[in-house]
N, C-alpha and C positions, 0 to 999 in steps of 0.2 A: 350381559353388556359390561364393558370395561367401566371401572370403577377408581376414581383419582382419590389419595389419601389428601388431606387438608395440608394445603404448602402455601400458609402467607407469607411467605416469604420469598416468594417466586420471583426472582429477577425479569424482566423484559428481556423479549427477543432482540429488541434492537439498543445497542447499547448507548445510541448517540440522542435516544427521544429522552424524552425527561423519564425521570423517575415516577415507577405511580404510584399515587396515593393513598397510604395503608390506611383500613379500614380504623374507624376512629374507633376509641378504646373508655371506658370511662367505668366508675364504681358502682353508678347512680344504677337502679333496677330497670330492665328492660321489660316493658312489657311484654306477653305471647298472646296473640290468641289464636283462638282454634275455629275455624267456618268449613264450610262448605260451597261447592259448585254448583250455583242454582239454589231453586227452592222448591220447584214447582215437579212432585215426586207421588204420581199414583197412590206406589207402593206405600208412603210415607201416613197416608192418609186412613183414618181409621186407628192411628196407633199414635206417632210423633206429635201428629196434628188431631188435634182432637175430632170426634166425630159432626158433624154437622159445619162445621169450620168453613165459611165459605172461603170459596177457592182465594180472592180476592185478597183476604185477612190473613193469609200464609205468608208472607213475609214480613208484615208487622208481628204474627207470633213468633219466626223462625230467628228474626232477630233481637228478640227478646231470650233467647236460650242460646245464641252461638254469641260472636264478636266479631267474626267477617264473613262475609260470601264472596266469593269471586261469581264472577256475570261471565257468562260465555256467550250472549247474544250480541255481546257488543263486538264480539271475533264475526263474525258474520254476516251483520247488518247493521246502518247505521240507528240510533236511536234516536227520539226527540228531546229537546231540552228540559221538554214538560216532562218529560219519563223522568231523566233524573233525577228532576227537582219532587217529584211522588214519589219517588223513591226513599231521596235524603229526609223527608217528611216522615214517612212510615217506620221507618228507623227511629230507636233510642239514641240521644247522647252517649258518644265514646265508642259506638257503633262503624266499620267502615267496608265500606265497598273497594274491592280490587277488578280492575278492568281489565279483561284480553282488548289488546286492541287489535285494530282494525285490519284483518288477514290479506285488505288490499297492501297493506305497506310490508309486509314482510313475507310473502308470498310470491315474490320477482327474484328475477334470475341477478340486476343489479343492483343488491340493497340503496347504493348513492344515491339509485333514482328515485327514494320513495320520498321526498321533499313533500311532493303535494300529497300524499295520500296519508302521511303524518301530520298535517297541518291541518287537514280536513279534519281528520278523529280526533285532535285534539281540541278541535274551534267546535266541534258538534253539541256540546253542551256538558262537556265532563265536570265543567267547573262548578255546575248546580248543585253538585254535592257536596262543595265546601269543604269541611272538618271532613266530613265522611269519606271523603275519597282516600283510598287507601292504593298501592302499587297498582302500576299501569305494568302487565303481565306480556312481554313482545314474543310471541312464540314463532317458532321456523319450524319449515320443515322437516321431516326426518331425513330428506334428501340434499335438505344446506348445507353443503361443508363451508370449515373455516378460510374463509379468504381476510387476512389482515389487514388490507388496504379498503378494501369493499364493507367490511363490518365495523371499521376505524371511523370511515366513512357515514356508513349509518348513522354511530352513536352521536357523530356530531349534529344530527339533525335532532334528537329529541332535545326539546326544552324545558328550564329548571322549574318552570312556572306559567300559570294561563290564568289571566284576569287575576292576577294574583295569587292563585290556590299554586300552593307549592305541589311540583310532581315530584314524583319517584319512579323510576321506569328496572323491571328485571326480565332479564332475558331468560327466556325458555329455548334454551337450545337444545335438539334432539337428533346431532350427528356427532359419532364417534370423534372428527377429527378437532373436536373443539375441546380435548383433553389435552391441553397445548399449552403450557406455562404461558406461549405467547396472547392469547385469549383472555386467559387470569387478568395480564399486564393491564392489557387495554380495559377490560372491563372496570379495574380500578383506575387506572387514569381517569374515566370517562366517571365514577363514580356511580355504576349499577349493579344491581345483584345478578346474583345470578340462577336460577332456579335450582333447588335440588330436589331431587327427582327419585322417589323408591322405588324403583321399577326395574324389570329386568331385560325391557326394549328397548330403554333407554338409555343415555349416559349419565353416569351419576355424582358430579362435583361435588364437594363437599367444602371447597375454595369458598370462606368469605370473600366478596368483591366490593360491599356494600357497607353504609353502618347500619343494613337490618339482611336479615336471614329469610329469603319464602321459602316453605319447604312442601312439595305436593307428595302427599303419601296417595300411592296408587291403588295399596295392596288392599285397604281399607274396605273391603265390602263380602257380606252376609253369601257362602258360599250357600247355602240351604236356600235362601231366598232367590239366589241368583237362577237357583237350577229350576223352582215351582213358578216363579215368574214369569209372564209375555216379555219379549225383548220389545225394547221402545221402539215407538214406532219414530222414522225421520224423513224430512224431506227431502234429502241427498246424503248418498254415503262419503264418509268424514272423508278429508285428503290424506290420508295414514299409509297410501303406499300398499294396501292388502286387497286382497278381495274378499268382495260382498258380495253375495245374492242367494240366490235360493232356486228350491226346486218343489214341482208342485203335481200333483198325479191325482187324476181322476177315472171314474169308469162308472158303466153301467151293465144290466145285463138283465135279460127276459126271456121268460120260455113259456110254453103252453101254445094258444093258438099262432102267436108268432116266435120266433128264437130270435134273440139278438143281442150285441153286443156292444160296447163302444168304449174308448178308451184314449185319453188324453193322456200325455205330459209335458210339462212347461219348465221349462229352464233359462237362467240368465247367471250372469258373472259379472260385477262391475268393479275396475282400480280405478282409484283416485289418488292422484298425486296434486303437488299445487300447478305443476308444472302441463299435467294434460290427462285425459280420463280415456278407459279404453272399458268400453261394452260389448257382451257377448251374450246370442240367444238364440235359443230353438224351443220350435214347437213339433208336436208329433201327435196328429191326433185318428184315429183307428175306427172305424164301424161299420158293420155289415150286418145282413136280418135275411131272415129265411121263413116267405112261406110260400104254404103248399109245394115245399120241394123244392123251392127254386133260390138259393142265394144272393143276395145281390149287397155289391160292396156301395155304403155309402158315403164312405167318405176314408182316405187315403191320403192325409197331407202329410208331406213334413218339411218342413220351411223352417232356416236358419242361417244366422248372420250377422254381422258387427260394424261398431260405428269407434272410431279413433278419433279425439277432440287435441289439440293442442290450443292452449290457452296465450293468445296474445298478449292479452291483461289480461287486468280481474273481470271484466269482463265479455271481452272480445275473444273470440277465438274460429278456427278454420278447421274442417273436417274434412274425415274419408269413409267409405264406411260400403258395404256390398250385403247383397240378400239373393241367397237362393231358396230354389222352391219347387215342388211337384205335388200335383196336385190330380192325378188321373179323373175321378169320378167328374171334375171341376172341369174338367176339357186340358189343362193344361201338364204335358209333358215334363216339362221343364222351361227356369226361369231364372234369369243367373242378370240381377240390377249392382252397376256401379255408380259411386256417386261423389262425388267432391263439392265443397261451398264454403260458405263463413258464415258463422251465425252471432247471435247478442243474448246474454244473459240480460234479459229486462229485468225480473224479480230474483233474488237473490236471499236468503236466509235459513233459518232451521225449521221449520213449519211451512214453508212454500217455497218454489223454485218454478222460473218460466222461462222457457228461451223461444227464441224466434230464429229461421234458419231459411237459406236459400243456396239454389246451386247449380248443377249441371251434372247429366248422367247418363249413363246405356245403357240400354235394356236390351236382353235378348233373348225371345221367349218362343218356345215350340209348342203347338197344341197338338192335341192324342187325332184331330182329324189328318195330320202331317201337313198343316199351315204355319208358316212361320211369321213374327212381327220382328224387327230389330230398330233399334234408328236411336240417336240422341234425343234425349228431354230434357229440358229445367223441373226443376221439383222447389217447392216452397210449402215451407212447414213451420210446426210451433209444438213442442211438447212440456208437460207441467208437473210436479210432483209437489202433495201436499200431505200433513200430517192434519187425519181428520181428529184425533184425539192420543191420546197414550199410549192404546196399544192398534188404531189402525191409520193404515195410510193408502193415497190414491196415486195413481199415475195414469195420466193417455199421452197421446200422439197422435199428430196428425198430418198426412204429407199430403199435396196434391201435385199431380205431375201432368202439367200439359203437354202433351206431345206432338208429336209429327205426325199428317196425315195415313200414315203408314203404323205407327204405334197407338195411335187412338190416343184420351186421357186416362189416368190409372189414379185412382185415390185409396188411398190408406187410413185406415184407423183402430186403434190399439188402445186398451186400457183394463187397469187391475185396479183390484180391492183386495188387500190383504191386510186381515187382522190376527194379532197376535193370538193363541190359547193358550201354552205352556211352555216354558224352556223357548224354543226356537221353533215348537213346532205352531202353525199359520194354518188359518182355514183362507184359498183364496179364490178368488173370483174373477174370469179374463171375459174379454169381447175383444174381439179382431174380426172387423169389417175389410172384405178386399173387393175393389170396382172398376170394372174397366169395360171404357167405352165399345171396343171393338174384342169380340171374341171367336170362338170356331162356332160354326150353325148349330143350334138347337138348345145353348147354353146359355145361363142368366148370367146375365152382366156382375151383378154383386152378391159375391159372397160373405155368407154372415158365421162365425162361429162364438158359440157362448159357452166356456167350461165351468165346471165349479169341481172344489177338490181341497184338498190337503198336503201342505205341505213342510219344507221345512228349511228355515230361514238362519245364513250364518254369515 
């Protein structure tokens, strides 16, 4: 990643605005300190934190041995006022907390517009930390580029001060095109820092904008420990623009008075951006048994498909999304569903996520007796993702689709349990219920599958 040498002395892009204001200069000793993101660390436990240490007592001990933490809960959900002020409590004197704020405000396409979403985080209770409060941390996308009039814009919204507690506001910026003298200008006009950044995905200023310096070291972490460790478990994969997911393979297998066989695998892919999320999955699952001579297939699925979100706001947004399917032993040929709607992020944070959704769709589906069903349905649904502990986490789904007397109704239901074992690799656990009212003669209406297996998680 492109990397700017320190230029304060960078003129402004535009020659006719004022001059901006260089970072103040003085004799007197600067304090550093040195924190951490979070406190609340499995791995940490048994060694950093002493053993028996109730969970609870981790951050009155972890800030008795650092001088700041930066909070990353406050990027993603709102907090209460009592939070902070148990916070500022549990904390020493000279001690301070640095805030990501609130990813509604800086997470839009028109930064001008985040007025109210600024105003919110900063009236939420930041000020109960008093002395403690340390840099309010504005991070963007990796997909924000610099727009000077839009980000000018911004910076005129945050304010110097709430209920009196003086703020400090620095930007985390993480697009190449904000390597721009004209950026520099404005961030010291406006009087905020600006993040630096050691990292090699990102861009790395080293521009004072501020009269103080944050500086996030990335590289900071135990490669040995990295590699023996479960990956954490989350409730939603970050908005970082990559993909995440994994893939998970089961089987079985018997011989003697009967033979038989069976064999699943599961897969997904999920990007996150702030801007909209695109998911992708298949399932493929295999079994046949043989006695006295006689084989018989019991199950033959492979079904797979995806869902495109584009986010209105932080929490509104509108989908598309399709699922095919064959299923022989199950009656069905093939099965090819489209779907459109809008749904609502109800819950929203790092340990749970809920959305609710509704919409309109076709279906068009062949059975193995050569009957066919087709015809438009509404579908209405809700799916959840939770983080049961540190290294496991839960997801289901669930659609119901009333249809046309011609389509019958069709309900759907999905859900895993994946817990972490080493490195990335996950023992995990599916159920996928599928039901539908009208099928071809002699076949059960709902089918159930339940796999278990091992996988591995990136």
């Amino acid at each position: 990643m492109p990397r700017r040498k320190p230029s304060p002395d960078a003129p402004p892009a535009d020659a006719s605005a004022p001059a901006p204001a260089p970072p103040p200069t003085s004799s007197a000793p600067v304090p550093a300190r040195v924190g951490i993101g979070g406190w609340n660390f499995e791995d940490w436990r048994d060694n950093f934190y002493p053993a028996g240490l109730p969970h609870a007592r981790e951050l009155a001990w972890a800030s008795r041995r650092l001088t700041a933490i930066e909070v990353n809960a406050t990027y993603y959900s709102s907090q209460k006022p009592a939070t902070f002020a148990k916070w500022r409590d549990e904390a020493p004197e000279g001690f301070v907390f640095s805030l990501k704020a609130s990813r509604f405000a800086t997470n839009r396409r028109v930064l001008a517009e985040a007025g109210e979403s600024v105003e919110r985080f900063v009236r939420s209770g930041i000020a109960e930390l008093g002395p403690k409060l340390g840099p309010i941390v504005w991070q963007f996308a990796t997909t924000k580029a610099f727009d000077p009039a839009d980000f000018g814009a911004f910076l005129a919204l945050l304010p110097g001060a709430v209920d009196g507690v003086p703020l400090r506001h620095a930007m985390d910026v993480r697009h190449p095109s904000f390597l721009d003298p004209a950026y520099l200008a404005l961030a010291r006009r406006h009087r905020v820092a600006t993040v630096f950044t050691d990292s090699d995905e990102y861009p790395s200023l080293a521009d004072r904008t501020a009269d103080f310096v944050y500086a996030r070291l990335m590289r900071t972490r135990d490669l040995a420990a990295a590699a023996a460790a479960g990956s954490p478990a989350i409730a939603q994969n970050p908005p970082d623009g990559r993909w995440h997911g994994g893939i998970a393979i089961g089987g079985s297998a018997a011989s003697g008075n009967t033979d038989a066989r069976a064999f699943s695998l599961t897969g997904d892919a999920t990007r996150v951006t702030d801007q909209d999320k695109i998911n992708l999955y298949g399932l493929v699952n295999y079994a046949d048994s043989r006695n006295a001579g006689t084989r018989t297939r019991s199950a033959e699925l492979l079904r797979t498909g995806g869902r495109y979100d584009l986010n209105l706001s932080p929490r509104h947004f509108v989908f598309g999304g399709g699922e095919g399917e064959t299923n022989r032993p199950g009656g069905i040929e093939s099965r090819l569903a489209l779907n459109v709607g809008t749904g609502w992020r109800a819950i929203t944070g790092t340990e749970h996520q809920w959305d609710v959704f509704t919409g309109i769709g076709y279906t068009d589906a062949e059975f193995t007796d050569g009957s066919t069903r087709n015809g438009a349905e509404l579908l209405f649904g809700q799916e959840s993702a939770h983080k049961l502990g540190e290294s496991s986490s839960f997801k289901q789904r669930l659609v119901f689709y009333p249809g046309s007397s011609e389509t019958g109704n069709r309900a759907t239901f999905d859900a895993s349990l994946v817990t972490a074992i080493t490195g990335g690799w996950t023992m995990n656990t599916g159920l996928a219920v599928r039901h539908a009212s009208k099928v071809a003669a002699g076949l059960a209406k709902t089918d159930t599958l339940l796999t278990f297996g091992f996988g591995y998680k990136y």
